[in-house]
Structure formats: C-alpha cells, structure tokens
C-alpha positions in Angstrom: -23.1 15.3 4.5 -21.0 13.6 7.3 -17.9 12.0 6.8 -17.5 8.6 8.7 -15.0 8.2 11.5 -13.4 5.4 8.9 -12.4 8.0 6.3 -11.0 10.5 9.1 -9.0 7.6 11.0 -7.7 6.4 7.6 -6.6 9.7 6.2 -4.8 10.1 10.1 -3.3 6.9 9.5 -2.3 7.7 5.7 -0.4 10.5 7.0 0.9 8.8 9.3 2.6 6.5 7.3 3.4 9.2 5.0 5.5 10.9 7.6 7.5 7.9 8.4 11.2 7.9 8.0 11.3 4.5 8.8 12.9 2.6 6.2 11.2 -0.6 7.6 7.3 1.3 7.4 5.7 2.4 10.0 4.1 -0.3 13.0 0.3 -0.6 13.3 1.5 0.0 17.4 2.7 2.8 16.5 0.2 4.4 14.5 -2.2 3.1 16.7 -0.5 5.0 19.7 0.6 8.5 17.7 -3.1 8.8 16.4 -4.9 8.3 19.3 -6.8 5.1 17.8 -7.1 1.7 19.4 -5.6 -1.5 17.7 -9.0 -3.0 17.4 -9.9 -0.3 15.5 -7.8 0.8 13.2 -7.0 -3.3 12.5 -10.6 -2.7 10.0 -8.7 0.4 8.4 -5.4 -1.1 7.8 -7.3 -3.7 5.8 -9.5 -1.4 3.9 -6.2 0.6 2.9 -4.4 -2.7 2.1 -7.9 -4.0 0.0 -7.3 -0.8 -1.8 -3.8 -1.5 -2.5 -2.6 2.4 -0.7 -0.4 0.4 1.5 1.3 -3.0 1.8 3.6 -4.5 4.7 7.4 -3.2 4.1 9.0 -6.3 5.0 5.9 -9.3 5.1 4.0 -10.1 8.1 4.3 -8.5 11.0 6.7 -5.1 9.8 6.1 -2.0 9.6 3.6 -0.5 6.4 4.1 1.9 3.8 2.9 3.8 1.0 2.7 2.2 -2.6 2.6 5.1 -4.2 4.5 8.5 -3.5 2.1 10.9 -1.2 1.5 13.3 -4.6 0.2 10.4 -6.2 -3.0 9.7 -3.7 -5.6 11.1 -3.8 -8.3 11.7 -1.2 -10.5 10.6 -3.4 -8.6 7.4 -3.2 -8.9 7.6 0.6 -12.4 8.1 1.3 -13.3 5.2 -1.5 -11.2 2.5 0.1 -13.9 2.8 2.9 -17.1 4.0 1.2 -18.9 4.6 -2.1 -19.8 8.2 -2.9 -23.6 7.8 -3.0 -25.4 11.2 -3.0 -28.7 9.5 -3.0 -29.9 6.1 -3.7 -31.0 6.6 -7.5 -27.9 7.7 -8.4 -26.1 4.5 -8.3 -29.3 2.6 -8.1 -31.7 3.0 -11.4 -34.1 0.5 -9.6 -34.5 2.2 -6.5 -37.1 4.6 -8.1 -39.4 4.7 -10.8 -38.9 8.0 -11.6 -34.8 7.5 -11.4 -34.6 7.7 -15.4 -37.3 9.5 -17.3 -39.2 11.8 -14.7 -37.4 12.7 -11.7 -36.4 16.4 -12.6 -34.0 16.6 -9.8 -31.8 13.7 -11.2 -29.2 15.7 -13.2 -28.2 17.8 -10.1 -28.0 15.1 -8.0 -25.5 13.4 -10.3 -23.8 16.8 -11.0 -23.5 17.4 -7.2 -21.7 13.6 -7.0 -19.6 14.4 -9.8 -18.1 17.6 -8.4 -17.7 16.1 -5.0 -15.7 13.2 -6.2 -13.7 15.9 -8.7 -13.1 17.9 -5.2 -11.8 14.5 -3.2 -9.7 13.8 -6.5 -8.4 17.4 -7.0 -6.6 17.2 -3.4 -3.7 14.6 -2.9 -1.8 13.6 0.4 1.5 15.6 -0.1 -0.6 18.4 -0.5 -2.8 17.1 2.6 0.5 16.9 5.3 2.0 20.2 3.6 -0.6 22.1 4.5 -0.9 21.1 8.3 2.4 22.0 8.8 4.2 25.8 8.3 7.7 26.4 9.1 8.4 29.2 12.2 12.3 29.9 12.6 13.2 26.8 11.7 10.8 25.4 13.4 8.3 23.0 11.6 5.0 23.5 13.7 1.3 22.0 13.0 -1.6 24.3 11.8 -4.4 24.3 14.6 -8.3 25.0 13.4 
C-alpha cells in the first residue's frame, strides 16, 4: 500500500496549521514556505481540506486558515479521506466490478476486514496525538523526533 503525496502534504499542512499561534490562521505563503511545498501545489490541498470542512479562512478571503475543530478532535482518518477513498480492492466498494464480488469470491471477507481495520487504525490516531509525538522536550528544549 502507498500513501499518495496528497495525504503526506496535507497531514504536513494540518500540522502546520495546528502549530500556529497566529490568532489570524496561518498564510497559505507561509505553509507553502515552512513545508517545503510549492503554492501550486498545495492550492489542490487547501481545497480538499476546506471541501472537507478541517479548515476554513480565519478572517474571509485572503487570511490566514485554521482548524475547525481542536487538533484531538481530527482524525487521520479524517485526513487521508478528504483526499482519497479507502479502497482495498475494487469489489469492495464496487459489487459490480466482479461476478464473484457477492456469493463466490472466498477472499471477500478478508478483504473487507483488512479495509475495516485500516480505517479503525487511521481513526484510532488524531492530530494532537500526531504533533505530540514528533516533538520530546530536552532541557527545556522542545526538539523534533528524527526517523
């Protein structure tokens, strides 16, 4: 299973925003600059996060965004579905894709049991918890975790 750059940029720019002190959100400019990502492309994710209603402009057009929700209240399940379905395989989601989808496909129930327990693993896992655990505390100082 690979996970699109899409989900991987938008979590970044999730925690990006999460991290904000900014009263006024956090610029696209800025997220754009701090993450590494070009406007052009993280204009796509802004929308999908937006679509998904994780994040709206703080003041209108043209300010800074935010979170809607508090950080312990998103899920990465959230995350990864405001850019793609989870689809394990086809038949899954798809009854018509196959003829043997329904009555004779004997590897069916797995496959929905493996998409089950993937999304309960995306859901189980929220963004507090997410920017908490990149981050440990040294002397005072707050440093990032490096794999």
């Amino acid at each position: 299973m690979r996970i699109n750059t899409k989900i991987r940029y938008g979590l970044r720019t999730m925690i990006e925003i999460a991290s904000s002190t900014d009263a006024n959100g956090m610029l696209q400019k800025d997220i754009a600059k701090n993450q590494n990502i070009s406007l052009k492309y993280l204009d796509p994710i802004i929308s999908s996060l937006k679509l998904k209603g994780l994040i709206v402009n703080s003041k209108g057009r043209g300010s800074g965004y935010r979170l809607t929700r508090e950080p312990k209240d998103i899920t990465m399940l959230d995350i990864y579905t405001a850019f793609e379905q989870i689809i394990v395989i086809e038949c899954i989601n798809n009854l018509g894709y196959c003829d043997r989808s329904m009555h004779d496909c004997k590897g069916r129930n797995y496959w929905n049991e493996f998409k089950n327990e993937f999304a309960e693993m995306l859901r189980s896992k929220n963004l507090e918890q997410i920017i908490e655990e990149t981050h440990y505390e040294c002397n005072g100082v707050i440093a990032e975790v490096v794999n």
